[in-house]
C-alpha positions as semicolon CSV with decimal commas, in nm:
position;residue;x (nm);y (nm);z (nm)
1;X;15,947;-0,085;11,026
2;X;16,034;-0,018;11,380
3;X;15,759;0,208;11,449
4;X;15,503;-0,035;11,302
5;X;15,600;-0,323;11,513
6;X;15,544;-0,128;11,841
7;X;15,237;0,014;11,682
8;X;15,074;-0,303;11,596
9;X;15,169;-0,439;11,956
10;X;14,958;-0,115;12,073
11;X;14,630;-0,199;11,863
12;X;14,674;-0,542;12,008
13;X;14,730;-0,440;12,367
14;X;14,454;-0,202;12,280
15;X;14,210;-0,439;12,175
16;X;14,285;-0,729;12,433
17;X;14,190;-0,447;12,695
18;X;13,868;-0,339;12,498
19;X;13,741;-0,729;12,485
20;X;13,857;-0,732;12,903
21;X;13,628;-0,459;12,986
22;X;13,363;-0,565;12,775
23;X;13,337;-0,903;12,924
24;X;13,344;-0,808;13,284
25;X;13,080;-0,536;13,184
26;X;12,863;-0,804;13,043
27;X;12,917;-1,030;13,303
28;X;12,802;-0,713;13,565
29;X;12,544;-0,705;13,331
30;X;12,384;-1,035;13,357
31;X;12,483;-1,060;13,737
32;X;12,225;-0,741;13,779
33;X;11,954;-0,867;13,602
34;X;11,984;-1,211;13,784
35;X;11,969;-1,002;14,155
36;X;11,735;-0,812;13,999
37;X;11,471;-1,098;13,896
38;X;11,548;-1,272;14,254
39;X;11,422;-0,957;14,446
40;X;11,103;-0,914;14,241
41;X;11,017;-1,278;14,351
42;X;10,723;-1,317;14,605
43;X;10,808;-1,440;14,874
């Protein structure tokens, strides 16, 4: 019982970190193709 309560606060740690990353990643992400799209602009 003891064990599964810790381990279920792990897998939810886990995944709260997972979803973190994958955000920031994505917002990276769009951030590179907006510079991206600017500098190909004629000027």
């Amino acid at each position: 019982m003891y064990e599964q309560v810790i381990g279920d606060g792990a897998n939810l740690f886990i995944i709260i970190v997972a979803v973190l990353v994958g955000f920031v990643a994505a917002l990276g992400y769009i951030d590179a193709q907006k510079t991206k799209k600017e500098d190909n602009r004629p000027q």
